[in-house]
TORVO-430247 format. One record per residue (C-alpha): residue in three letters; x, y, z. Coordinates in steps of 0.2 Angstrom, whole numbers, plus 5000, padded with zeros to 4 digits. Example, Ala and Ser with C-alpha at 12.3 -4.5 7.8 and 13.67 -1.06 7.14 Angstrom:
Ala506249785039Ser506849955036
//
This chain:
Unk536848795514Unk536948985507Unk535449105508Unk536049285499Unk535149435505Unk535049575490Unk535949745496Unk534649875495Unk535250015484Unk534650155493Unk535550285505Unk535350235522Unk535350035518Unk537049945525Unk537749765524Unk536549595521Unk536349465531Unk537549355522Unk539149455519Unk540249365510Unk540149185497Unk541249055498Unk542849055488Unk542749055469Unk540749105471Unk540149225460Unk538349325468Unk537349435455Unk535949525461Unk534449635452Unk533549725459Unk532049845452Unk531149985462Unk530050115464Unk530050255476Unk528850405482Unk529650545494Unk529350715501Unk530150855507Unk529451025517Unk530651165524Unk529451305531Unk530051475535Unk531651465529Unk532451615532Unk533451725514Unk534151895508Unk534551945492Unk536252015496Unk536752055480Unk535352175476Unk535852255496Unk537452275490Unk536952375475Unk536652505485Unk537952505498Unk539252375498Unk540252385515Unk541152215511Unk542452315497Unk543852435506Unk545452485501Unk547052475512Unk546552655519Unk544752585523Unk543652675513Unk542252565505Unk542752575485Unk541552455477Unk541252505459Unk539452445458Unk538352515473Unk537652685474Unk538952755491Unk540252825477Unk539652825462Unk540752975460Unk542252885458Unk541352835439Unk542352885426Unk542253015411Unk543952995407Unk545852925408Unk546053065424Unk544253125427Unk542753075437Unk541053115438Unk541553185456Unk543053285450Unk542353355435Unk540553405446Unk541853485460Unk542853595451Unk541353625441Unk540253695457Unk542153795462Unk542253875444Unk540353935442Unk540053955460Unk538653805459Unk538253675471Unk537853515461Unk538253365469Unk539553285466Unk539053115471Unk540553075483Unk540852965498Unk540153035516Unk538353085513Unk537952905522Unk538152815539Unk539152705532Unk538652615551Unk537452535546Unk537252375536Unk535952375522Unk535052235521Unk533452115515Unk532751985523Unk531351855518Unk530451705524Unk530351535510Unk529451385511Unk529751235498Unk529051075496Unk529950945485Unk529050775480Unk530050665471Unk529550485463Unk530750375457Unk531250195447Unk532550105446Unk533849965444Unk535249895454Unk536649775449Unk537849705462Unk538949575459Unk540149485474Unk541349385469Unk542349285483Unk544149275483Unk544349175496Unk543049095511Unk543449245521Unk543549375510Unk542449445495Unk542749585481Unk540849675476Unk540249805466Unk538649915465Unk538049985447Unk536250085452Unk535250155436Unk533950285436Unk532650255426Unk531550415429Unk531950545444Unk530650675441Unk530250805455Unk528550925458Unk529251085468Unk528151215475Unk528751345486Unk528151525494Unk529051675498Unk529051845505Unk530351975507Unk530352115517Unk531052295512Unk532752345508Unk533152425528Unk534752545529Unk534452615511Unk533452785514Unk534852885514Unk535552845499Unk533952835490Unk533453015496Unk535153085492Unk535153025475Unk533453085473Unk533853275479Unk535253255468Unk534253205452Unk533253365456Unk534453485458Unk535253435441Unk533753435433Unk533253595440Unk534753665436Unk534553605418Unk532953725416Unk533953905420Unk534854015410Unk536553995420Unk536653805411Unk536053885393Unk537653995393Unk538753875397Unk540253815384Unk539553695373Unk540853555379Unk540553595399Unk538753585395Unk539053415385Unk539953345399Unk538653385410Unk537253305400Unk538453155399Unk538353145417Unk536453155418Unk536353005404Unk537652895415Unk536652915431Unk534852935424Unk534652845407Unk534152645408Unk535252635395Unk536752675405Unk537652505416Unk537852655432Unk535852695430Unk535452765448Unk533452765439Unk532952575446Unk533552645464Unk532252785460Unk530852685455Unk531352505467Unk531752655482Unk531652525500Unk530552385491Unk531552345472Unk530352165475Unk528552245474Unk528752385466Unk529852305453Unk531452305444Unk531752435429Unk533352395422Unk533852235414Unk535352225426Unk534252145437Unk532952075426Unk533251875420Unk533351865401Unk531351845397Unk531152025400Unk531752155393Unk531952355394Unk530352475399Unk529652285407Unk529452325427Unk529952145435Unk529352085455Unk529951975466Unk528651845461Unk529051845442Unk530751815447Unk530151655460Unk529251595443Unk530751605432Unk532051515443Unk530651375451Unk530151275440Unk528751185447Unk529551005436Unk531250945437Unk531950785432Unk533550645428Unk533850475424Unk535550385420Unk536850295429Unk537150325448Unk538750335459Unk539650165456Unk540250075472Unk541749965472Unk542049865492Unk542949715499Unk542149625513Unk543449525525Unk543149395538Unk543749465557Unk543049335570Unk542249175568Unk541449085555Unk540749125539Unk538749155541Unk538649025524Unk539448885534Unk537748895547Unk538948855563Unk537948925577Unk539049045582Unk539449255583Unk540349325567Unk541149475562Unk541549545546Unk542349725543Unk542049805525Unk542949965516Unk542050025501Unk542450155488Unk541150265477Unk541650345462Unk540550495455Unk539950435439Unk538150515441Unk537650655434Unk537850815441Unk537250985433Unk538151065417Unk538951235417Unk537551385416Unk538951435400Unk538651265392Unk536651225393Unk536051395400Unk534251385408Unk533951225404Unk534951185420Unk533451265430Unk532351105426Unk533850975429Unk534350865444Unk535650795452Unk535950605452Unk537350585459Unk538150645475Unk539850745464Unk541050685476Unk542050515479Unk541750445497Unk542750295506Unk541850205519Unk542350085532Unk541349995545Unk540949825554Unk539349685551Unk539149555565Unk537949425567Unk537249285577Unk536249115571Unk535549015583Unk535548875570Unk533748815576Unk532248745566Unk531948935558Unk533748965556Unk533449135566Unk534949265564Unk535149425573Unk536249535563Unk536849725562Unk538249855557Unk539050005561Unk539750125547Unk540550295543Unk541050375526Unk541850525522Unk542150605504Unk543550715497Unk543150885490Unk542650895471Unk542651035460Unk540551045455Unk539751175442Unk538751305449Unk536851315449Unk535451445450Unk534751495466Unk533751655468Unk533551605487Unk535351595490Unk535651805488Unk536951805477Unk535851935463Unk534151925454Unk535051925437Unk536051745434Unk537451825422Unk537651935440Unk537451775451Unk538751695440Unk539751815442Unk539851855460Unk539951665464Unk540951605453Unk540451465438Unk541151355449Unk541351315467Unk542251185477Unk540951065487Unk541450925501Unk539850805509Unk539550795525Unk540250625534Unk539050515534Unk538850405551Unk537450235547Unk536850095558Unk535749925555Unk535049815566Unk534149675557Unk533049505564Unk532749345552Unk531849185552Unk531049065541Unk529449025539Unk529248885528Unk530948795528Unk532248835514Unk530648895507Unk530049085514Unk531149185525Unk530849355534Unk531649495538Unk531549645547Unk532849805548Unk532849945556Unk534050065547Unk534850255553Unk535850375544Unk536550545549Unk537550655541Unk538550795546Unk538550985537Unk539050995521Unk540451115516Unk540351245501Unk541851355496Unk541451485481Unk541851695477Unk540251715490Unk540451685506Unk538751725510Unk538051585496Unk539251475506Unk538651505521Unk536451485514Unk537051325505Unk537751245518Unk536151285531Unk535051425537Unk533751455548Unk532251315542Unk533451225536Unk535151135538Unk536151015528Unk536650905542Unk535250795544Unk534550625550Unk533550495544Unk532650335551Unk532050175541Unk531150025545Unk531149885531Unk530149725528Unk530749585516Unk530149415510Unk531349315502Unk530749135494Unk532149025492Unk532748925481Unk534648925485Unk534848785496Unk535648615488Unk534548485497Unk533048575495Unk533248665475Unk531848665463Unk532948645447Unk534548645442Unk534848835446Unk535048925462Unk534249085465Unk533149195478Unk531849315475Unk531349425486Unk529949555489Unk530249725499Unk529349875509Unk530450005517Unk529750175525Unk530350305535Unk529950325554Unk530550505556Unk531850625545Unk532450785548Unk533350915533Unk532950745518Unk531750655510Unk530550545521Unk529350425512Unk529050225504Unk529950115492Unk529449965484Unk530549825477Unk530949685470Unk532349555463Unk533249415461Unk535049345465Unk535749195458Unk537749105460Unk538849055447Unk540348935449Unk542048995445Unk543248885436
//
């Protein structure tokens, strides 16, 4: 007599109650569902580094020590007029030849002690509704051992997102910010008198190619959004399109909160062919749970997955429209391994206790980098790009699952019930890119974490139609009728799935 339990297709869902068919057997299973879940992270704690580090950047040193980075305000000095002249060497031996003292934007005029930083506090909510199919077939090689494979489709993935943020000032700035501002007042005041008037026309060319670099928007060294932003760029707005996104352009002022709207979209979605799962199921102690000896079994199973799903596009290739994809599946390849025991009493109900212990682990994978204003990197993506790279290299946490399962039917060879009770938790995820500190907010932050935990209860009725002696027709096949929901979830989704489908045998020859 065989029963065949449909593997559920979901994350946390492990072994069946069946493991294996006898030899030369092949087990097809469909399965259709829908699903409804949620996800809320409060007070998630962010900084928008990048835009710190455009005013002092204490991460870039040379072999002396001395911060050097090219693209804050600390030396923006070092800028060059020429091959062999700087806007600081041309300013000194300027203030030595005519007896000046125009500043000459150089290193020093800062505690470079202290670290300049922002810090803000996010909440999100994610709601995701799903459909689906899932094709498994098993095929047994032998009585004790059984090939399978999973084949999961997504019909429609489509998430709603909402989300709130605040962000504090910029803290450690002032005294750049009031330096370059006595600095823009002393050039321009010095612009207005007769000693800049007389000057050579090429020294006084210079000097008004200086003014342009460090006060025109239309200059890449612009110190003007600094003079505008001062301590709090995010409510009083951004003035040059280096930190703007591409729906704004020059003389547009941008906050913080037309930069949530343009990288949150509030709809997201996906459908296609998920992660395909390739296993072998093997006989360890006992009988088969097919051949209904009232006894203990134990089976072991290794499985392989292999990322077919789809994972999101280079910004170069599909630019924004990567702000309203989603992820299908994981991007990596895992292997797992673990053991499925089981014990039928082989009474009137044919009760069986059953359960299985897993682990999984995955290699690392090259994945294509994707937009996040919460993650710090900057406020302009070309800039996000390019200080994280277009690419980073991404490895999944291990993953560690358990299933503890009760059957029995109700109606003989007729209606059969289950109950499951299903964990999963999974360990932190690793990113590696050019930003450690996006590594670092990707992998987990305060409100948030990417080693979580989920647990699942399921409920299943199954009407039968696979047993010989009591077969309705001349074909063999079960339905069965789901309900899975989560107890409790920490760092993932927690909500319902409803399913349904049908498994049916086919002889070999």
């Amino acid at each position: 007599m065989i029963y065949t339990l449909l593997i559920i297709l979901v994350s946390f869902t492990h072994g069946q109650v069946l493991p294996t068919v006898p030899a030369n057997i092949f087990r097809i299973s469909v399965q259709n569902y829908n699903s409804s879940s949620s996800m809320i992270s409060n007070e998630q704690q962010f900084g928008i580094h990048g835009i710190s580090k455009a005013y002092f950047d204490n991460t870039i040193k040379n072999d002396f020590g001395a911060y050097t980075s090219s693209n804050d305000l600390y030396h923006i000095g070092s800028n060059q007029l020429s091959q062999f002249v700087t806007i600081g060497s041309f300013l000194n031996e300027f203030n030595s030849i005519y007896g000046t003292n125009l500043p000459i934007f150089d290193a020093g005029y800062v505690d470079t002690s202290r670290s300049v930083i922002s810090n803000g506090l996010l909440s999100e909510e994610r709601k995701q509704d799903e459909s689906g199919r899932s094709i498994k077939i098993d095929y047994g090689i032998s009585n004790d051992i059984m090939l399978s494979i999973e084949i999961p489709t997504i019909g429609s993935l489509n998430e709603k997102y909402s989300n709130s943020a605040t962000i504090d000032r910029v803290y450690g700035a002032d005294g750049i910010i009031n330096y370059h501002q006595n600095a823009k007042t002393k050039i321009d005041s010095f612009f207005q008198t007769n000693s800049f008037i007389t000057l050579p026309v090429g020294v006084r060319d210079t000097l008004e190619t200086i003014y342009d670099q460090l006060y025109s928007l239309r200059s890449n060294s612009s110190v003007l959004w600094a003079l505008h932003g001062r301590d709090n760029p995010f409510s009083r707005g951004f003035i040059d399109p280096r930190f703007m996104t591409p729906n704004y352009s020059q003389g547009d002022t941008v906050v913080f909160d037309s930069l949530i709207s343009f990288y949150s979209p509030k709809n997201r979605s996906a459908s296609g062919i998920g992660d395909v799962s390739f296993g072998v199921t093997a006989l360890l102690y006992g009988s088969p749970s097919w051949s209904n000896i009232k006894a203990s079994v134990l089976y072991g199973k290794l499985s392989v997955s292999v990322p077919f799903g789809y994972t999101i596009e280079r910004f170069s290739a599909i630019g924004f429209n990567q702000l309203t994809k989603m992820n299908i599946g994981a991007g990596v390849s895992r292997i797992s391994f673990g053991l499925f025991g089981g014990y039928n009493w082989n009474d009137k109900a044919n009760t069986r206790l059953f359960g299985s212990i897993s682990m999984a682990s995955s290699g690392s994978e090259v994945l294509n980098t994707t937009l996040n204003l919460f993650a710090g990197a900057h406020t302009n993506p070309d800039s996000m790009i390019s200080r994280v790279g277009e690419t980073h290299k991404f490895k999944e946490g291990n993953w560690f699952k358990t299933l503890i399962g009760f059957e029995t039917e109700l109606i003989d060879n007729r209606l059969l019930i289950k109950c499951k009770s299903l964990t999963a938790v999974k360990s932190k995820d690793d990113y590696s890119s050019l930003d450690k500190n996006w590594d670092t907010w990707m992998e987990g932050r305060k409100g948030y974490d990417t080693e979580m935990a989920k647990w699942d209860y399921c409920i299943e009725a199954w009407i039968l139609n696979s047993t010989s002696k009591a077969r309705i027709g001349p074909l063999s096949f079960d339905f069965v009728f789901g309900y899975k929901n989560t107890i409790s979830a920490k760092n993932t989704f927690e909500g319902h799935k409803l399913y349904s489908g049908i498994t049916t045998y086919l002889q070999g020859w």
